[in-house]
N, C-alpha and C positions, 0 to 999 in steps of 0.2 A: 536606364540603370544597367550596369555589365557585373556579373554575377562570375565566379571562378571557381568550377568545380573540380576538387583535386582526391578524391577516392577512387576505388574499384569500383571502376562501371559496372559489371557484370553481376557484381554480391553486395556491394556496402552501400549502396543508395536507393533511396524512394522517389523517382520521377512520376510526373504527374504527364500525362502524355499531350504532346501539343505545347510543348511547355518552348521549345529552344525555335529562332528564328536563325540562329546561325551556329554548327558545329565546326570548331578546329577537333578532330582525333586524329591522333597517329597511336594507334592498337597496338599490342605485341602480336608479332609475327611469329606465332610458333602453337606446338600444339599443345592441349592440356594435357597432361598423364595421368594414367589410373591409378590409384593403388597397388596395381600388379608391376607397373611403369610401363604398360603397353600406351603408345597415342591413341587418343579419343580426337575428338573436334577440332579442329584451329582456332583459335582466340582469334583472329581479326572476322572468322566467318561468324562466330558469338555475336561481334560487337555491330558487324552489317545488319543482323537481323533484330538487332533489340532498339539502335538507331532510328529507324524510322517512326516510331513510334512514340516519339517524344520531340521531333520535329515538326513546326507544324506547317501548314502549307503554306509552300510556296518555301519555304526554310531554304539554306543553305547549309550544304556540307562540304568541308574541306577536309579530304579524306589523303594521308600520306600514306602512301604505299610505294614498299621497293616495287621494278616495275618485272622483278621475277613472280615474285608473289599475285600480282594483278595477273600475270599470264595463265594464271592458272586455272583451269575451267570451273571450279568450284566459285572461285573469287569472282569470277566475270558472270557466273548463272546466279549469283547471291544480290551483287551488282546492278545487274539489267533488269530485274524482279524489281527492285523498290526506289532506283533512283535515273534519272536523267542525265550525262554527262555534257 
């Protein structure tokens, strides 16, 4: 059965953890804003960390990333934490 999920990952959905044997994401690349409009977090480092968790082992993820954004230490220490390339 192939399922297609098209909401905001972040807020609009209820996953069941261990649920996906294979992810295609391509995240937005940018950061969230406060109310003040100062940057908070990066959205693609949100989506590294909420991802594993609803993979289940042995799962795939195909993860698109420009490869400035990957260069960057936050991206690669969020990265090496929960997946194998």
């Amino acid at each position: 059965m192939t399922e297609l999920l098209e909401a905001d990952f972040t807020c609009d959905v209820m996953i069941r953890k261990n649920s996906f044997s294979f992810c295609f994401a391509n995240p937005p690349y940018m950061a969230e804003q406060s109310d003040l409009g100062e940057s908070r977090i990066r959205m693609e480092i949100v989506f590294l960390e909420k991802i594993p968790n609803y993979l289940k082992i042995g799962g795939i993820l195909v993860w698109v990333v420009p490869e400035k954004s990957f260069l960057e230490t936050s991206h690669i220490r969020q990265w090496a934490k929960n997946f194998e390339t």
